[in-house]
DSSP file (Angstrom, degrees, kcal/mol; ACC not computed):
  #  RESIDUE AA STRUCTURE BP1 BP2  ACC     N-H-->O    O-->H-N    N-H-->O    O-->H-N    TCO  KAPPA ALPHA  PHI   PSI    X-CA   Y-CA   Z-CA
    1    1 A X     >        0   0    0      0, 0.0     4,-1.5     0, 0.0     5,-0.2   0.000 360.0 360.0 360.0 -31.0  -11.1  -21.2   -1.1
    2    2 A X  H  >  +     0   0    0      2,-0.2     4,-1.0     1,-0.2     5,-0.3   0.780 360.0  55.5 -70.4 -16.8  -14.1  -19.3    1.1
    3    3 A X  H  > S+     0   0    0      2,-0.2     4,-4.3     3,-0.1    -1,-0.2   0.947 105.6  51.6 -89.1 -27.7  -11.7  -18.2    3.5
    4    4 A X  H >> S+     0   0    0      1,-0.2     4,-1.8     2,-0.2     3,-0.9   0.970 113.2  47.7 -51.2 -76.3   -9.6  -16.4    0.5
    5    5 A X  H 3X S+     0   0    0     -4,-1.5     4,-1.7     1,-0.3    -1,-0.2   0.646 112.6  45.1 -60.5 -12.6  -12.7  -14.7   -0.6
    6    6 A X  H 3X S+     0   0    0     -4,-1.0     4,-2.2    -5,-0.2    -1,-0.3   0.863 102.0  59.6-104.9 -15.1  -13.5  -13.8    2.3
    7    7 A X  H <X S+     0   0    0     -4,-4.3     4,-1.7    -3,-0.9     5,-0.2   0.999 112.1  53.9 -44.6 -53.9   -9.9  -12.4    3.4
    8    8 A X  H  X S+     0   0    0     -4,-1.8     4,-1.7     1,-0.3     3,-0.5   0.867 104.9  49.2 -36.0 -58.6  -10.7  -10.1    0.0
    9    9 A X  H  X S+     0   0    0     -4,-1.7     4,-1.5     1,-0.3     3,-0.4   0.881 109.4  51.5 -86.8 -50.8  -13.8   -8.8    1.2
   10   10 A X  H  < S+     0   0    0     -4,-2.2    -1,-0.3     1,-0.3    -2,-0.2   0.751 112.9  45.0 -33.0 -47.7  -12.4   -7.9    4.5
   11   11 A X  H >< S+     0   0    0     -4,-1.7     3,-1.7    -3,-0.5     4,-0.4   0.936 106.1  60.2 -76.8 -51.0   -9.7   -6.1    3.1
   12   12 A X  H 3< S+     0   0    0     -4,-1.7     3,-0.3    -3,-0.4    -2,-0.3   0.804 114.9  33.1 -57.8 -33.9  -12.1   -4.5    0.6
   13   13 A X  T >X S+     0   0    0     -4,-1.5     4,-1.8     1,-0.1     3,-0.7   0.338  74.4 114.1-106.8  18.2  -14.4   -2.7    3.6
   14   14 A X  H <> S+     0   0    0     -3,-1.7     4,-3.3     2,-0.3     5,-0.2   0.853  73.1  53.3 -41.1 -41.2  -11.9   -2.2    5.7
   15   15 A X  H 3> S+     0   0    0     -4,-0.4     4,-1.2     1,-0.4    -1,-0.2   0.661 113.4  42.8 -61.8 -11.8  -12.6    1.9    5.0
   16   16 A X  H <> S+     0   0    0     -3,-0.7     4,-0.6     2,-0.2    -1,-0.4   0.893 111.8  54.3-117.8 -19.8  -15.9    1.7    5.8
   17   17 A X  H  X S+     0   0    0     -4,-1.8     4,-0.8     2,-0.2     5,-0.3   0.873 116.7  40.9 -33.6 -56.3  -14.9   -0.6    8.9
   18   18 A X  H  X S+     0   0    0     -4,-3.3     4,-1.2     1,-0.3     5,-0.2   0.892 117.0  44.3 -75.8 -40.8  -12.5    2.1   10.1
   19   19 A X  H  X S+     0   0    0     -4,-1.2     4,-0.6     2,-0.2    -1,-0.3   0.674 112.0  52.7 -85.6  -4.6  -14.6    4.8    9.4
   20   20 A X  H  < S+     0   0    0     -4,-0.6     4,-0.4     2,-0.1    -2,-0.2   0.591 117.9  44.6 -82.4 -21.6  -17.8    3.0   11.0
   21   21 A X  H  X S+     0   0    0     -4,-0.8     4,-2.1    -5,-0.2    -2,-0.2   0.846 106.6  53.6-105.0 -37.4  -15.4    2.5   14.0
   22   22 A X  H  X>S+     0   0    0     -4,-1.2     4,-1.9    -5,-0.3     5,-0.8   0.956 109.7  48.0 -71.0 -63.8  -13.7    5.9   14.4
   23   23 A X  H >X5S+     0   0    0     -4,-0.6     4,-1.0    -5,-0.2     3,-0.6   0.966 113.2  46.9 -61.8 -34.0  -17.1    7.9   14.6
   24   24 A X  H 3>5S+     0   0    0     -4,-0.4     4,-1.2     1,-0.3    -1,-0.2   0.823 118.1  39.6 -94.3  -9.1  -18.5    5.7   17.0
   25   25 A X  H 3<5S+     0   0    0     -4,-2.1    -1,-0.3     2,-0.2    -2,-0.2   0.109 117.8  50.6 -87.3  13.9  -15.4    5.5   19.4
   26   26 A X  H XX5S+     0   0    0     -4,-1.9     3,-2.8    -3,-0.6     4,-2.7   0.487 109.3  51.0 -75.0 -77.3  -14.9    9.0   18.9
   27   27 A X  H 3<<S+     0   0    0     -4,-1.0     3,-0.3    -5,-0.8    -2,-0.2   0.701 117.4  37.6  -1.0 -71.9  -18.5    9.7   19.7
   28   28 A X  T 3< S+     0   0    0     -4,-1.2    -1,-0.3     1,-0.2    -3,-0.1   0.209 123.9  40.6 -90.7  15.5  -18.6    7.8   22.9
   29   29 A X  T <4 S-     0   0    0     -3,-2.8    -2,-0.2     2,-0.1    -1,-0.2   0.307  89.0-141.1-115.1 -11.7  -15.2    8.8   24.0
   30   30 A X  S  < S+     0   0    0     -4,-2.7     2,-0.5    -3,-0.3    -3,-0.1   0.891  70.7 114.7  39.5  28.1  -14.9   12.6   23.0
   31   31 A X        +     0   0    0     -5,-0.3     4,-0.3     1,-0.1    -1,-0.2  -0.915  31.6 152.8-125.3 114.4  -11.7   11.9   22.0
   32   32 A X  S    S+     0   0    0     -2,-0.5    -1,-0.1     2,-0.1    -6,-0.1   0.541  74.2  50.6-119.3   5.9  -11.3   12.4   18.0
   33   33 A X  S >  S+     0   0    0     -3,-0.1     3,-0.7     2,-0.1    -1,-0.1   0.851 110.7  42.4 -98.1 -19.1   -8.1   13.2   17.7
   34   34 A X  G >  S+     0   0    0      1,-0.3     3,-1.4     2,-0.1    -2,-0.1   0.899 113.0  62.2 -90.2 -44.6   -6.1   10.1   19.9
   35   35 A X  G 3  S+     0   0    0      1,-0.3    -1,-0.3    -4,-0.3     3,-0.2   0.287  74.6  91.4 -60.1  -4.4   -8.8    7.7   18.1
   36   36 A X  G X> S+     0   0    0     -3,-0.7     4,-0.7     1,-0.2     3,-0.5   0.448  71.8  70.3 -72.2  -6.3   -7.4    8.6   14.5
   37   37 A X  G X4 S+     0   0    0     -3,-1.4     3,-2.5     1,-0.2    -2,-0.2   0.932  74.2  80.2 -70.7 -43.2   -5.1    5.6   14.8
   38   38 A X  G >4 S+     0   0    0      1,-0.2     3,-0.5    -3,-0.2    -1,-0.2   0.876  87.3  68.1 -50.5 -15.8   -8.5    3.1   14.5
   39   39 A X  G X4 S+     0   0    0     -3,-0.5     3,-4.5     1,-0.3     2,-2.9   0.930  82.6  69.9 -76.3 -24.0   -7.7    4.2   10.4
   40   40 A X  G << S+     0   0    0     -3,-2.5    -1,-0.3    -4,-0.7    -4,-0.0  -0.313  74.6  80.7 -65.0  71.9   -4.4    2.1   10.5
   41   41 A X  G <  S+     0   0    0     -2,-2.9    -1,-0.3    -3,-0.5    -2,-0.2  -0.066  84.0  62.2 -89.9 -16.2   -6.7   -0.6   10.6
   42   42 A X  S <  S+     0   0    0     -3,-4.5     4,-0.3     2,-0.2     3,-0.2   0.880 111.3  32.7 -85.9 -40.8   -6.9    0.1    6.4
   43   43 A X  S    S+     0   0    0     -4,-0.4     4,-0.5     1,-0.2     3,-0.2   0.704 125.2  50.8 -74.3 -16.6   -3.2   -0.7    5.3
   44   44 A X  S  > S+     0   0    0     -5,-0.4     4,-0.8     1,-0.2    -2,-0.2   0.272  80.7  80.5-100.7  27.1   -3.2   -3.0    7.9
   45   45 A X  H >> S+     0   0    0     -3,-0.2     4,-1.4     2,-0.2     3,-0.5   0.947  91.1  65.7 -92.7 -41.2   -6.4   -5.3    7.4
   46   46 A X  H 3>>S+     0   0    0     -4,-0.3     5,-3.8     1,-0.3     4,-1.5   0.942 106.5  39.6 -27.5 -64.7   -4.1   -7.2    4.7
   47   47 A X  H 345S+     0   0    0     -4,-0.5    -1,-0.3     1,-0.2    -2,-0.2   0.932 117.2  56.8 -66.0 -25.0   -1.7   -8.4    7.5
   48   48 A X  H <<5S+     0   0    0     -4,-0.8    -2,-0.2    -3,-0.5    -1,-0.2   0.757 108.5  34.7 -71.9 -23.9   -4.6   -9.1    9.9
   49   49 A X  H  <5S-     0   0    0     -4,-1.4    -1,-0.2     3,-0.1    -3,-0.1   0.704 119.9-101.3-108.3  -5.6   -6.8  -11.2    8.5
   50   50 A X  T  <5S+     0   0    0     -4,-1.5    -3,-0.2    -5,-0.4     3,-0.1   0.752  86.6 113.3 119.6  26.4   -3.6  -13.3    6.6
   51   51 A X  S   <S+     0   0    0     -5,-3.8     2,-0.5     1,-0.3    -4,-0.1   0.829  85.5  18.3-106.9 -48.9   -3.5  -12.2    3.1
   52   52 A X        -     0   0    0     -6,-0.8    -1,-0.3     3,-0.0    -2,-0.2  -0.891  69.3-129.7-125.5 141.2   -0.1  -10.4    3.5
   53   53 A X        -     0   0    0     -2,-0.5     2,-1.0    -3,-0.1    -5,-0.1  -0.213  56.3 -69.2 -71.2 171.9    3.0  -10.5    6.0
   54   54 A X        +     0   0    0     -7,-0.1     2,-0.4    -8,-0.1    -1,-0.1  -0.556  54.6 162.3 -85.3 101.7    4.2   -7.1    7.2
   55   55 A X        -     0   0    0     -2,-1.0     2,-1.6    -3,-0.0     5,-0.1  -0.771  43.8-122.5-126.5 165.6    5.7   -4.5    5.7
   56   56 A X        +     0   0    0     -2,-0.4     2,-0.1     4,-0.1    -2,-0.0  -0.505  45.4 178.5-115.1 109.8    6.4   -1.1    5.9
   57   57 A X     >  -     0   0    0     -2,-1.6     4,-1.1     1,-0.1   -14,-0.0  -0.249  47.7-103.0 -72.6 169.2    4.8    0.6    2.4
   58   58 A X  H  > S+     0   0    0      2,-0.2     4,-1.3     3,-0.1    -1,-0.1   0.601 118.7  57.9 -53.4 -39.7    4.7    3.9    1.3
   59   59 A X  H  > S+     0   0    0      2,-0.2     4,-1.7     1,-0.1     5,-0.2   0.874 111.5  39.4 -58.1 -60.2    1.0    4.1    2.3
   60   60 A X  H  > S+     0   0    0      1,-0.2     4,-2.1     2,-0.2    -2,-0.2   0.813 111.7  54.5 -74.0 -26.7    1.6    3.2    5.7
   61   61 A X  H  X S+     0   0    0     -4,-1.1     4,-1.8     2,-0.2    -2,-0.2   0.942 106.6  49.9 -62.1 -55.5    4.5    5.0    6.2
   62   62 A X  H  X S+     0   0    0     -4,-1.3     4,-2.2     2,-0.2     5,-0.2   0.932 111.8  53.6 -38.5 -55.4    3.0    8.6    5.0
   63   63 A X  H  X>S+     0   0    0     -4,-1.7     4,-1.2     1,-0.3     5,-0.6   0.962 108.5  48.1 -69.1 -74.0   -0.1    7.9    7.5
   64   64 A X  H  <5S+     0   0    0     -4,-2.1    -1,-0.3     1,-0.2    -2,-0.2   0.730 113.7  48.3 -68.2   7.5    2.2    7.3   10.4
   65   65 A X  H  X5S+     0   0    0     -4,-1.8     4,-2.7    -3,-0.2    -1,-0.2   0.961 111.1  45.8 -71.7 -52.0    4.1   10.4    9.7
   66   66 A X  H  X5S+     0   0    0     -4,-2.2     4,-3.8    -3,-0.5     5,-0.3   0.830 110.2  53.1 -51.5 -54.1    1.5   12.5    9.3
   67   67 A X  H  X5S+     0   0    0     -4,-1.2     4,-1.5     2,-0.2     5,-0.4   0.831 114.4  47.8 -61.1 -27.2   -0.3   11.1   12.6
   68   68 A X  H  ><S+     0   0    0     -5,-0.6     4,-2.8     2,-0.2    -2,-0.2   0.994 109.9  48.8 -76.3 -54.5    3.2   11.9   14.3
   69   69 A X  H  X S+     0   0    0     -4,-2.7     4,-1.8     2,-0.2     6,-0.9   0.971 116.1  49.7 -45.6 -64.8    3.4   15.6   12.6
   70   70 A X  H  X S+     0   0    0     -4,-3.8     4,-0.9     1,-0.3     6,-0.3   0.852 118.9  31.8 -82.7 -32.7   -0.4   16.0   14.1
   71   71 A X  H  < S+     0   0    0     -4,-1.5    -1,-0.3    -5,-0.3    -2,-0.2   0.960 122.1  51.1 -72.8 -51.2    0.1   14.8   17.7
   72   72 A X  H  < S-     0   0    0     -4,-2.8    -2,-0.2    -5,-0.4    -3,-0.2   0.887 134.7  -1.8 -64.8 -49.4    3.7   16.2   18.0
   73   73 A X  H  < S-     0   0    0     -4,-1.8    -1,-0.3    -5,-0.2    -3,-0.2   0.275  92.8-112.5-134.5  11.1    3.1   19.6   16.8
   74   74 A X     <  +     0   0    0     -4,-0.9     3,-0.2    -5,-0.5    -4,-0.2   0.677  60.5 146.6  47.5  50.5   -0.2   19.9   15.9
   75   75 A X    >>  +     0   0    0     -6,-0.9     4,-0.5     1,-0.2     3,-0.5  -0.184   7.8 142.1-129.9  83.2    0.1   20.3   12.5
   76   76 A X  T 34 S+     0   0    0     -6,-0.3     4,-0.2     1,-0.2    -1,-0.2   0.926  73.8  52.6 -42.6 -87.6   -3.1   18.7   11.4
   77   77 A X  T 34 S+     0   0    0      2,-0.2    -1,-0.2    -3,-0.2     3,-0.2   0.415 113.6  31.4 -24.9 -43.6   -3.5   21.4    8.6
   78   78 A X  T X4 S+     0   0    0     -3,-0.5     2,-1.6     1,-0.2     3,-0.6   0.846 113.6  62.0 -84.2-103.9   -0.1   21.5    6.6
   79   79 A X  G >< S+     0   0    0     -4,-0.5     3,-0.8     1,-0.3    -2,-0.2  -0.272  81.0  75.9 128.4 -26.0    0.7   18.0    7.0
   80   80 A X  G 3  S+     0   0    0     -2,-1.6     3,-0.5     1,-0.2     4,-0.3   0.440  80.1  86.5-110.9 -15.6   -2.7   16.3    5.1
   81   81 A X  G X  S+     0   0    0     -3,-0.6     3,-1.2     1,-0.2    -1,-0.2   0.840  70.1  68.5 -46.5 -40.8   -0.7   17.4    2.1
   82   82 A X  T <> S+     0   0    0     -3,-0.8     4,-0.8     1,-0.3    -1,-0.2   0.491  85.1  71.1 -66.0  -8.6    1.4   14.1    2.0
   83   83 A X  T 34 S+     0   0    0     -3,-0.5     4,-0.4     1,-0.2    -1,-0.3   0.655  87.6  61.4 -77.0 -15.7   -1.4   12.1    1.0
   84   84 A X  T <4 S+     0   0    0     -3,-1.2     4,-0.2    -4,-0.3    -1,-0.2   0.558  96.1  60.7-103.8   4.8   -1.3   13.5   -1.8
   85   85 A X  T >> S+     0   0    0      1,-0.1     4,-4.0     3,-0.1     3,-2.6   0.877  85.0  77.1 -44.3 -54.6    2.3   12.0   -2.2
   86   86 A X  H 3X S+     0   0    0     -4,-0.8     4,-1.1     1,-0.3    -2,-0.1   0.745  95.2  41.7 -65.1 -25.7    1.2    8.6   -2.0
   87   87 A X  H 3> S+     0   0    0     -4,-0.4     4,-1.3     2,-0.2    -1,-0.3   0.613 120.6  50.8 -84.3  -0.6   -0.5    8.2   -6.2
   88   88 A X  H <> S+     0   0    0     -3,-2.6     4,-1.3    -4,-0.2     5,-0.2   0.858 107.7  49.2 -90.2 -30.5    2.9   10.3   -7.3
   89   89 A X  H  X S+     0   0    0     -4,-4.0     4,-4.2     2,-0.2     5,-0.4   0.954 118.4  35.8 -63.6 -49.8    4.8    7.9   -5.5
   90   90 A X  H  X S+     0   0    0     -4,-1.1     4,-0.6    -5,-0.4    -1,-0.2   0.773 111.3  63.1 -88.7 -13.7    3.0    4.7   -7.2
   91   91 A X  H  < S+     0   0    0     -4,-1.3     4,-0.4     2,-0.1    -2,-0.2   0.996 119.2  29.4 -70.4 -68.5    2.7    6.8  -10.8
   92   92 A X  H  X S+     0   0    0     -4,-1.3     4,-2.3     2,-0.2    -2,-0.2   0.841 120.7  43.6 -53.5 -63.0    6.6    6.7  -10.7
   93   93 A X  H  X S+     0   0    0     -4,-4.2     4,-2.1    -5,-0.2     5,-0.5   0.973 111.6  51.8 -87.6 -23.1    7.8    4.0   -9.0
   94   94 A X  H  < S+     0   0    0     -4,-0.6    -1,-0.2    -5,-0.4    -2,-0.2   0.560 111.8  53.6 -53.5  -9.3    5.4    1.3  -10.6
   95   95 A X  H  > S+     0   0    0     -4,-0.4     4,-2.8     2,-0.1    -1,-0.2   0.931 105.8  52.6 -82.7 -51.5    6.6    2.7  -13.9
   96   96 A X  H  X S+     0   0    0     -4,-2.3     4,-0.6     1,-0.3    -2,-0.3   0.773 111.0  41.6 -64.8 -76.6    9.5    2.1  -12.7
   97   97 A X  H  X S+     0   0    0     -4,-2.1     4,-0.6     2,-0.3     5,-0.3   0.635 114.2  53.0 -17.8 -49.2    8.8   -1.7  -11.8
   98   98 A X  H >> S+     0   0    0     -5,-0.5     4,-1.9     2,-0.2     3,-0.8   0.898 101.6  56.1 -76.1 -40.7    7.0   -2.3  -14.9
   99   99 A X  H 3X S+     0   0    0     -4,-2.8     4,-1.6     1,-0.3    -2,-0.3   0.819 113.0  48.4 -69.9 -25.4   10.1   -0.8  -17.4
  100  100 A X  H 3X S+     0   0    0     -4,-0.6     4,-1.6     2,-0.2    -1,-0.3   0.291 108.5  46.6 -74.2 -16.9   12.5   -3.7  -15.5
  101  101 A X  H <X S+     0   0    0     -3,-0.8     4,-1.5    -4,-0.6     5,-0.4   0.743 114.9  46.6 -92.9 -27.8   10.4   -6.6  -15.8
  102  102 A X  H >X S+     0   0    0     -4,-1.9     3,-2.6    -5,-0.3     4,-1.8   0.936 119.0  47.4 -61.0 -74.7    9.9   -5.5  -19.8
  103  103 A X  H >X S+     0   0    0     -4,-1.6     4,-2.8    -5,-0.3     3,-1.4   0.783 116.8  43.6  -6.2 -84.8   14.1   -5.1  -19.4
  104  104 A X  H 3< S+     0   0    0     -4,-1.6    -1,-0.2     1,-0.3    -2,-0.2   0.521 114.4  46.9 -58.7  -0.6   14.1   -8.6  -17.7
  105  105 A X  H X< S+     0   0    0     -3,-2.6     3,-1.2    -4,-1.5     4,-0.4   0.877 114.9  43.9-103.3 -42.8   11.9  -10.2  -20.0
  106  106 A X  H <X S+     0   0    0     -4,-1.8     4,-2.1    -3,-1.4     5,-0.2   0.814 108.5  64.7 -49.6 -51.3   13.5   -8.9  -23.3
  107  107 A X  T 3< S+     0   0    0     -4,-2.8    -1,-0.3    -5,-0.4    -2,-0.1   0.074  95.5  48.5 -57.8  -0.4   16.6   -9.6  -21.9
  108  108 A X  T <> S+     0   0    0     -3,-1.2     4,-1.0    -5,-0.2    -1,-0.2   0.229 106.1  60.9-109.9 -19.8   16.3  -13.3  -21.6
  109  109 A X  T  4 S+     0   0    0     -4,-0.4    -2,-0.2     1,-0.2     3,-0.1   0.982 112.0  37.5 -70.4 -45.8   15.1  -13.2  -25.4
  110  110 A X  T  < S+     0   0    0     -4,-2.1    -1,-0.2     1,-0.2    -3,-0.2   0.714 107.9  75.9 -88.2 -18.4   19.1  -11.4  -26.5
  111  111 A X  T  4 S+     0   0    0     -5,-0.2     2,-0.3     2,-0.0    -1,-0.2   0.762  74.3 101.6 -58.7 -25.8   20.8  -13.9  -23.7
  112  112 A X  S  < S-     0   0    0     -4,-1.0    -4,-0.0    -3,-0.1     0, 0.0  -0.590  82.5-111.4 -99.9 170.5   20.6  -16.7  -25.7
  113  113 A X        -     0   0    0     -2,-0.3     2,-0.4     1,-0.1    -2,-0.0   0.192  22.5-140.6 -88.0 170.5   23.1  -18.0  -27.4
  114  114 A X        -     0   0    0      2,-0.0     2,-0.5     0, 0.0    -1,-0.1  -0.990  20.8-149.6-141.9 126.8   23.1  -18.0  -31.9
  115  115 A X        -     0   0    0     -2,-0.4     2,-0.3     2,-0.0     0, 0.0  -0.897   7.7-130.3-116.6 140.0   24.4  -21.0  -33.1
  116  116 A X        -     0   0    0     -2,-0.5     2,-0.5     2,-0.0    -2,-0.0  -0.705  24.0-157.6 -84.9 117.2   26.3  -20.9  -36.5
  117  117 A X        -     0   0    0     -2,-0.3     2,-0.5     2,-0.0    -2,-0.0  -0.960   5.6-150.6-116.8 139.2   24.9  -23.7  -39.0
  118  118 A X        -     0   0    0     -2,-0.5     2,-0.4     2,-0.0    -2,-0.0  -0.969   7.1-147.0 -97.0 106.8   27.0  -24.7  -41.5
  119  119 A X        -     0   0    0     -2,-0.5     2,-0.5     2,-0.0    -2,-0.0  -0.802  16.5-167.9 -64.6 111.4   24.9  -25.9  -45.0
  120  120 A X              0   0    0     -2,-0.4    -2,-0.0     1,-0.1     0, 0.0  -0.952 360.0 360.0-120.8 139.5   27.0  -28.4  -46.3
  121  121 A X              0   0    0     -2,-0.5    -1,-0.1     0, 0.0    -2,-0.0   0.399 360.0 360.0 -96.2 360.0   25.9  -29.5  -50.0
């Protein structure tokens, strides 16, 4: 059970792990733009320390677009916009995900079957 809590907590400072790591290997490297990668370390501390297998989210997908748009073509600027994708994305489709399990749960209720009783005096 300690090693769960402490998978949590790992995952929980991961941001300040990544941003604790990013200044100071940008710092001593002078390199701050190739050194923006140390932030996938925040959707991906889940898979790292064991808590979850790998998969490719919404979250993580947006950051490695955006890191692709800012090396490929250097458009850092525009491009930081799609972060602001990622809570319309989870306002939608987690409505989405909650209205089907209310479906599927309701839906077991009208599947069963109405037996006819006969009162016989």
């Amino acid at each position: 059970m300690k090693l769960k809590s402490f998978q949590k907590k790992m995952c929980a400072v991961s941001t300040f792990i990544a941003i604790i790591a990013y200044v100071l290997v940008s710092h001593f490297t002078s390199c701050w733009t190739w050194t923006l990668f140390i932030f996938l370390i925040i959707p991906l501390m889940p898979v790292l320390v064991g808590l979850k297998k790998l998969t490719l989210s919404y979250d993580l997908l947006v950051v490695i677009v955006y890191l692709i748009l800012g090396f490929a073509i250097g458009g850092w600027h525009p491009w930081w916009v799609l972060f602001l994708t990622i809570p319309i994305y989870h306002i939608f489709v987690d409505d989405i995900k909650r209205k089907k399990k209310l479906n599927k749960f309701f839906a077991k209720d009208e599947d069963k079957e109405e037996v006819d009783v006969e009162i016989i005096d």
